[in-house]
MARFILUM-344658 format. One record per residue: chain; x, y, z of N, C-alpha, C in turn. Coordinates in Angstrom, 1 decimal. Layout:
residues N
A;X;Y;Z;X;Y;Z;X;Y;Z $
...
This chain:
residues 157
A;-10.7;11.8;-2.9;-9.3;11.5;-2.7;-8.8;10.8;-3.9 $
A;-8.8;11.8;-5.3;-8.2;10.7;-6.4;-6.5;10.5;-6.4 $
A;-6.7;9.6;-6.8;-5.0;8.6;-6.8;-4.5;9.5;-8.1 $
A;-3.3;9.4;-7.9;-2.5;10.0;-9.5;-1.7;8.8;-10.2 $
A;-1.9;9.2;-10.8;-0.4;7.6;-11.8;0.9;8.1;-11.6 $
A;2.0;7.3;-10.9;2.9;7.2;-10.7;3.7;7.4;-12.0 $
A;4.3;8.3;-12.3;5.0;7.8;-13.8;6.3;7.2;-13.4 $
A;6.4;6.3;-14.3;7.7;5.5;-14.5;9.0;6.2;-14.2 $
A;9.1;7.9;-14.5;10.2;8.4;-14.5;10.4;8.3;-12.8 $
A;9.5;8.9;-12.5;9.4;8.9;-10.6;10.0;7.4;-10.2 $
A;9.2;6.5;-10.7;9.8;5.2;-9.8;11.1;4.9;-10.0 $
A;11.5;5.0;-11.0;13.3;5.2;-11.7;14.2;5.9;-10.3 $
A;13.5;7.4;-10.5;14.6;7.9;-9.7;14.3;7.9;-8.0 $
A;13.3;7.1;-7.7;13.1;6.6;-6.0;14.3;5.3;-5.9 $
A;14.1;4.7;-7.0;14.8;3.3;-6.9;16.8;3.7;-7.6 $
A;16.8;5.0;-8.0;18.4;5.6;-8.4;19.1;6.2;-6.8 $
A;18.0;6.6;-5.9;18.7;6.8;-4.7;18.8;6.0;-3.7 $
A;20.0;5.8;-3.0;20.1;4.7;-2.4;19.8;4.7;-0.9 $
A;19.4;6.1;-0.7;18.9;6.4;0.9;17.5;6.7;0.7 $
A;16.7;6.5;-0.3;15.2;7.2;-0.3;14.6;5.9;0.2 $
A;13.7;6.5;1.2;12.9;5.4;1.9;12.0;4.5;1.2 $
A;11.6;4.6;-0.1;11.1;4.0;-0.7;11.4;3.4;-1.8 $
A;13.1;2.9;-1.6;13.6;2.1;-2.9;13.3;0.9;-2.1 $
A;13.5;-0.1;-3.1;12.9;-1.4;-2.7;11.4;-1.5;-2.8 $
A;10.4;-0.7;-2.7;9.3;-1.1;-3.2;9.0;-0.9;-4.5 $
A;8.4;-2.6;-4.9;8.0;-3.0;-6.2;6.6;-1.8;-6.7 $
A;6.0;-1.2;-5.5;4.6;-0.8;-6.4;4.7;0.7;-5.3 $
A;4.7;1.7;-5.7;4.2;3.1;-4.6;3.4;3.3;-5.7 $
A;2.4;3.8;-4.9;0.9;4.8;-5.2;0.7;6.2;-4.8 $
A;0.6;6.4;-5.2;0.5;8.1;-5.3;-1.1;8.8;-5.1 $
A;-0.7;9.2;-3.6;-1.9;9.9;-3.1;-2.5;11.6;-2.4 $
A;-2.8;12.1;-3.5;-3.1;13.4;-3.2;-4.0;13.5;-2.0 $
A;-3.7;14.6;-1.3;-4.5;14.7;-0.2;-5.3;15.9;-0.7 $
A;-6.3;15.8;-0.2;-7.4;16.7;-0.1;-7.7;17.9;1.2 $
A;-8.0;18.5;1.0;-8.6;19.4;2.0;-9.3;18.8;3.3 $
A;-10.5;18.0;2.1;-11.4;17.4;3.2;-10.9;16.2;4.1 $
A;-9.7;15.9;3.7;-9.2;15.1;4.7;-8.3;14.8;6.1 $
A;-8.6;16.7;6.0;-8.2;17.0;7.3;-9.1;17.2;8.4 $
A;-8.8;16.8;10.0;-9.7;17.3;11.1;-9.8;18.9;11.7 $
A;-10.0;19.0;12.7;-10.6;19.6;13.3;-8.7;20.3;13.7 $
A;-8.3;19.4;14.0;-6.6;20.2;14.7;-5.7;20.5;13.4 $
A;-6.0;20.4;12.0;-5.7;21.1;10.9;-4.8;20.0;10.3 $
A;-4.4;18.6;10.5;-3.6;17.8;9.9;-4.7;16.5;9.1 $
A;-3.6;15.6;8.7;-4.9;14.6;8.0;-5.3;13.7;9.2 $
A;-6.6;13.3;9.3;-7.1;12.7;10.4;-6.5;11.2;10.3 $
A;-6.5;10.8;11.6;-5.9;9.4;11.7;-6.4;7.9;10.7 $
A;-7.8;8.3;10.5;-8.6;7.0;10.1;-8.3;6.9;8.5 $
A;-8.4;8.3;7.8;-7.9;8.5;6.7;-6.5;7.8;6.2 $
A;-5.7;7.5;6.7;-4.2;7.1;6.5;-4.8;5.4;6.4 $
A;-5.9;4.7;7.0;-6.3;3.2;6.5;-7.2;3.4;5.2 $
A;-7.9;4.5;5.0;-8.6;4.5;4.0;-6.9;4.8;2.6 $
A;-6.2;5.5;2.8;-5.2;5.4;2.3;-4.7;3.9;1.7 $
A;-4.3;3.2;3.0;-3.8;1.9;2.8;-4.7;1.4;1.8 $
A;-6.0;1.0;2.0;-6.8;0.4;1.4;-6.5;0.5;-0.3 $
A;-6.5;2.0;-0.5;-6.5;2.7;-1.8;-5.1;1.8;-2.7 $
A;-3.9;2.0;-1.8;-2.7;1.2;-2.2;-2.7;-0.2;-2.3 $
A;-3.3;-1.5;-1.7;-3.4;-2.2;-1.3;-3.8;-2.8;-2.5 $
A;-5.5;-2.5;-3.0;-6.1;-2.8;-4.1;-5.4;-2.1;-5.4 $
A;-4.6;-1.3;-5.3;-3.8;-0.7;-6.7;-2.7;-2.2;-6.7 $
A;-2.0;-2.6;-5.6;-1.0;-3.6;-5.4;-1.2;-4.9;-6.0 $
A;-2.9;-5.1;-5.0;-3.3;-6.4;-6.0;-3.9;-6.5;-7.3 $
A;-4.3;-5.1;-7.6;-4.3;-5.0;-9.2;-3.2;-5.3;-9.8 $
A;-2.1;-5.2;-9.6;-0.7;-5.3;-9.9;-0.5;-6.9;-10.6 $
A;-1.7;-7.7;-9.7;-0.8;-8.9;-9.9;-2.5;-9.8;-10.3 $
A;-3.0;-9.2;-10.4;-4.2;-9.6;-10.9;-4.9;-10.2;-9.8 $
A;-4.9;-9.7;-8.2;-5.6;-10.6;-7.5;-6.9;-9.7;-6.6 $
A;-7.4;-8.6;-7.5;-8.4;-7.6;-7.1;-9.3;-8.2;-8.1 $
A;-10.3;-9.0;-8.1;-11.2;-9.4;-9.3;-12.5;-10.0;-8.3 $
A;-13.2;-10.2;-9.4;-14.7;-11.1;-8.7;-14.0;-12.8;-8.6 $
A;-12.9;-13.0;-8.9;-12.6;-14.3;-8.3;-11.7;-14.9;-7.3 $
A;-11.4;-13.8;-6.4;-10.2;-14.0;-5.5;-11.0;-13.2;-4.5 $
A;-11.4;-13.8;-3.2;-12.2;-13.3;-1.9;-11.0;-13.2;-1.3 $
A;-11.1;-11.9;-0.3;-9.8;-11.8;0.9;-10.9;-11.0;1.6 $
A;-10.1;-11.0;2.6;-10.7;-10.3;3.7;-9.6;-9.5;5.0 $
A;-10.0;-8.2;5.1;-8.6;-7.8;6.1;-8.8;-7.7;7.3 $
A;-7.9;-8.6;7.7;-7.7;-9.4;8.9;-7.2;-8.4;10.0 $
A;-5.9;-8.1;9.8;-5.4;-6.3;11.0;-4.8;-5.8;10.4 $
A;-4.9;-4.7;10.7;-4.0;-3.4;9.8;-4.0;-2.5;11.5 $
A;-2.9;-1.7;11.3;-2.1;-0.6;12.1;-1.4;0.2;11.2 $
A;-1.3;1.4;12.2;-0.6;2.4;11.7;0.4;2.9;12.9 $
A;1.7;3.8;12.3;2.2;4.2;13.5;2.4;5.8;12.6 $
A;1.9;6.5;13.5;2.0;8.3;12.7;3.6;8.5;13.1 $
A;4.5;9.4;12.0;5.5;10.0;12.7;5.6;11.1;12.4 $
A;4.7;12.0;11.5;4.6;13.5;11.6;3.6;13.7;11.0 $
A;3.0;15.0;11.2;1.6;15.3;10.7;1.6;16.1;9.6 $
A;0.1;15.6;8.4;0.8;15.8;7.4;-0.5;16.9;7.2 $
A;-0.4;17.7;6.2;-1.4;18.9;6.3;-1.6;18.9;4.2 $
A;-3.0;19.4;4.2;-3.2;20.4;2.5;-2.0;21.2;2.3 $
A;-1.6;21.4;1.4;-1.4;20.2;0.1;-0.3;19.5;0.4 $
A;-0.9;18.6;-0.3;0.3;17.9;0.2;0.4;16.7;-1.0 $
A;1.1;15.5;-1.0;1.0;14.4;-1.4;1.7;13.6;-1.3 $
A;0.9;12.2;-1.3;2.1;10.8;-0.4;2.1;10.3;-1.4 $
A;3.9;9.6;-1.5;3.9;8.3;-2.3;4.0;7.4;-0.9 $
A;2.9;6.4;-1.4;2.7;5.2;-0.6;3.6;4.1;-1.1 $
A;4.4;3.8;-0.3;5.2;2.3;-1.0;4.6;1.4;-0.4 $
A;4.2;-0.1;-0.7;3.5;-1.0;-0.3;4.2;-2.1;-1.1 $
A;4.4;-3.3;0.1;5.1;-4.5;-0.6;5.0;-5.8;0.3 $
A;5.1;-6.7;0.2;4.4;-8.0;0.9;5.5;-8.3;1.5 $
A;5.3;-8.3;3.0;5.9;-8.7;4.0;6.5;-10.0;4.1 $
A;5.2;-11.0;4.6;5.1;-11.9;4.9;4.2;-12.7;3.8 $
A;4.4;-13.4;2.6;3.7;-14.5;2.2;3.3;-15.6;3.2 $
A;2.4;-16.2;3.5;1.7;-17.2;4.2;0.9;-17.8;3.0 $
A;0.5;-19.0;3.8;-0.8;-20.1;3.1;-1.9;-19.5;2.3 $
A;-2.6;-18.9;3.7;-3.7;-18.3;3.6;-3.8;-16.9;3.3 $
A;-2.8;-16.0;4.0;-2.3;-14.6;3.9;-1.6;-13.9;3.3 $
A;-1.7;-12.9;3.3;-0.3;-12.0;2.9;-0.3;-10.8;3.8 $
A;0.7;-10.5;3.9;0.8;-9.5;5.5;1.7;-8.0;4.4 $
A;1.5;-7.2;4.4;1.7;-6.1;3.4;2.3;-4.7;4.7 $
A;3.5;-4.1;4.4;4.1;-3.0;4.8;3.7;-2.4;4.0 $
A;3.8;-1.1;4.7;3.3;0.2;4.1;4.6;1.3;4.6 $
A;4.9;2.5;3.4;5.5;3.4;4.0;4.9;4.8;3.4 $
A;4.4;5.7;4.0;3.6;6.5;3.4;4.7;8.1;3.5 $
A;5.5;8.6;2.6;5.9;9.5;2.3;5.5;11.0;1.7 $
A;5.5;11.9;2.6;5.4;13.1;2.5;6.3;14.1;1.0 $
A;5.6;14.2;-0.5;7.0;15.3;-1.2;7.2;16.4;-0.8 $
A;5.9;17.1;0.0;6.1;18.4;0.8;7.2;18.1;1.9 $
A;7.1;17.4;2.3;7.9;17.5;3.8;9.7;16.7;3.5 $
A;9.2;15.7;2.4;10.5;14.8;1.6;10.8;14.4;3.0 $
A;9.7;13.4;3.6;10.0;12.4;4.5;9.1;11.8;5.0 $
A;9.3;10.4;5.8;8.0;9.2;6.2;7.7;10.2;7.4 $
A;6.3;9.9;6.6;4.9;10.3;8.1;4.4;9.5;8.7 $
A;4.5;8.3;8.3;3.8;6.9;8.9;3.9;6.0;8.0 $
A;4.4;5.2;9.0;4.3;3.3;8.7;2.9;2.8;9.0 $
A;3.2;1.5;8.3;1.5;1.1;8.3;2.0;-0.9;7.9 $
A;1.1;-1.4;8.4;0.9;-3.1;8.2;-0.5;-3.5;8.2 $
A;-0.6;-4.9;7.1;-2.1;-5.0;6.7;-1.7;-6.7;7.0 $
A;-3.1;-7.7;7.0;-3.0;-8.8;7.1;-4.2;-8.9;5.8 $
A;-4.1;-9.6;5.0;-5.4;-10.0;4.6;-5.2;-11.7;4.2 $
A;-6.7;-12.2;4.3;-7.1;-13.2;4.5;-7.4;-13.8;3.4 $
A;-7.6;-14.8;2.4;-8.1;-15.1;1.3;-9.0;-16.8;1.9 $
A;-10.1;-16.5;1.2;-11.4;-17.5;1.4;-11.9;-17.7;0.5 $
A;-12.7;-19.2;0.4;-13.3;-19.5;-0.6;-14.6;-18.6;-1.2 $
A;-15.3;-19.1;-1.8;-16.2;-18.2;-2.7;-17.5;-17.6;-1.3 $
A;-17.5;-18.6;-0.4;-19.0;-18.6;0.5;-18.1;-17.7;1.9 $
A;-17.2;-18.1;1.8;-16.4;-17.0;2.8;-16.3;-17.0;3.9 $
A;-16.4;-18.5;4.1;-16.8;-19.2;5.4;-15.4;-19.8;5.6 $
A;-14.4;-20.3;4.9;-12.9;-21.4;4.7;-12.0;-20.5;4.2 $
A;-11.2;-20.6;5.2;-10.1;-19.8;4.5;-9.3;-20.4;2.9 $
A;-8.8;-20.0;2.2;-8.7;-20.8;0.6;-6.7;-20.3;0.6 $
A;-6.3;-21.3;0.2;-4.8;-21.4;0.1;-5.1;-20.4;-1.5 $
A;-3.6;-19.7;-1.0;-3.5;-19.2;-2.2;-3.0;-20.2;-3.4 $
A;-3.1;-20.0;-4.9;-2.1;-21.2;-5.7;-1.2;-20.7;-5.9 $
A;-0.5;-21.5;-6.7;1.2;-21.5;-7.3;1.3;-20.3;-8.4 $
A;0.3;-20.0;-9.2;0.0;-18.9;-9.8;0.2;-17.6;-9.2 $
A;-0.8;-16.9;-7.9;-1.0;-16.1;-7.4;0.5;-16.3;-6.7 $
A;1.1;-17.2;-6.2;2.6;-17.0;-5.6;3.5;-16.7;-6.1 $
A;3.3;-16.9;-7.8;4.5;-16.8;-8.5;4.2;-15.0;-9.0 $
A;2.7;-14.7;-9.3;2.6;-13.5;-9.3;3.5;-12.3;-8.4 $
A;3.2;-12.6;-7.2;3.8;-11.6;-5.9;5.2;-11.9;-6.0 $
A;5.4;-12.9;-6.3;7.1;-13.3;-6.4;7.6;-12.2;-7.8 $
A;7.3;-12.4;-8.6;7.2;-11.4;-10.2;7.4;-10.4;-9.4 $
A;6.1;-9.6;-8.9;6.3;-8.4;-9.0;7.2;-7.8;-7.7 $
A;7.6;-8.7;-6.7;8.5;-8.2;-5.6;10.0;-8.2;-6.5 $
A;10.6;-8.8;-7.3;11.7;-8.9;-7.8;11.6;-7.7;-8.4 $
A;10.5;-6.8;-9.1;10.8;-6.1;-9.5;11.5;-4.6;-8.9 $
A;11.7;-5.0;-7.4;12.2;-4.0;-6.9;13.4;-4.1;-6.7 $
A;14.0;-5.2;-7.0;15.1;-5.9;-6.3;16.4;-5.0;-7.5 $
């Protein structure tokens, strides 16, 4: 399931329309669907759309530098809610952008958009958890990492 690079021109003109479901997010990811990622009733299977998130999630915290061997998280709940089935070929821009800042957390929306269909297939929400190195304590995020997510959310604004 490789990811594609979003080019700059695309995020331009998501954030030039004022009714596209995906202005306002600082970071969409761009995810080709595959063949193999469909079931047995011919659409993409349900479990696939978290493996999705995941894919976006870690592109997001790359964003801000907080995907490394020095920053432990852990994902706490994620859901999805399907609103239409999405089939080969196809491909989603995933918009993803932090909900909820917390202490310990960060709580991340998801909007996963269809260009075949030119509409949301499913919403989606993640919790993840940040811990110390042994992974036992949950670890506050710093002033750094806050001001990071703060940077890159303005970027949508």
């Amino acid at each position: 399931m490789p990811a594609l690079a979003m080019s700059a021109a695309t995020c331009s003109a998501i954030q030039a329309i004022s009714d596209h479901p995906l202005r306002g997010f600082a970071v969409v990811y761009e995810q080709k669907v595959d063949w193999g990622d469909m079931d047995a009733f011919g659409h993409v299977n349900n479990v696939v759309y978290y493996d999705y998130a995941q894919r976006a999630r870690i592109h997001y915290l790359e964003q801000v530098d907080m995907f490394n061997l020095q920053t432990y998280t852990v994902l706490a709940a994620s859901s999805c809610q399907y609103k239409l089935p999405v089939t080969f070929p196809d491909t989603l821009w995933i918009g993803i952008r932090a909900k909820q800042i917390g202490n310990t957390s960060l709580t991340h929306e998801y909007v996963y958009y269809s260009t075949v269909q030119q509409a949301v297939v499913a919403t989606a929400e993640s919790v993840i958890v940040f811990f110390d190195e042994s992974g036992t304590q949950k670890q506050p995020m710093t002033a750094l990492q806050r001001q990071q997510l703060a940077d890159l959310e303005s970027q949508a604004q």
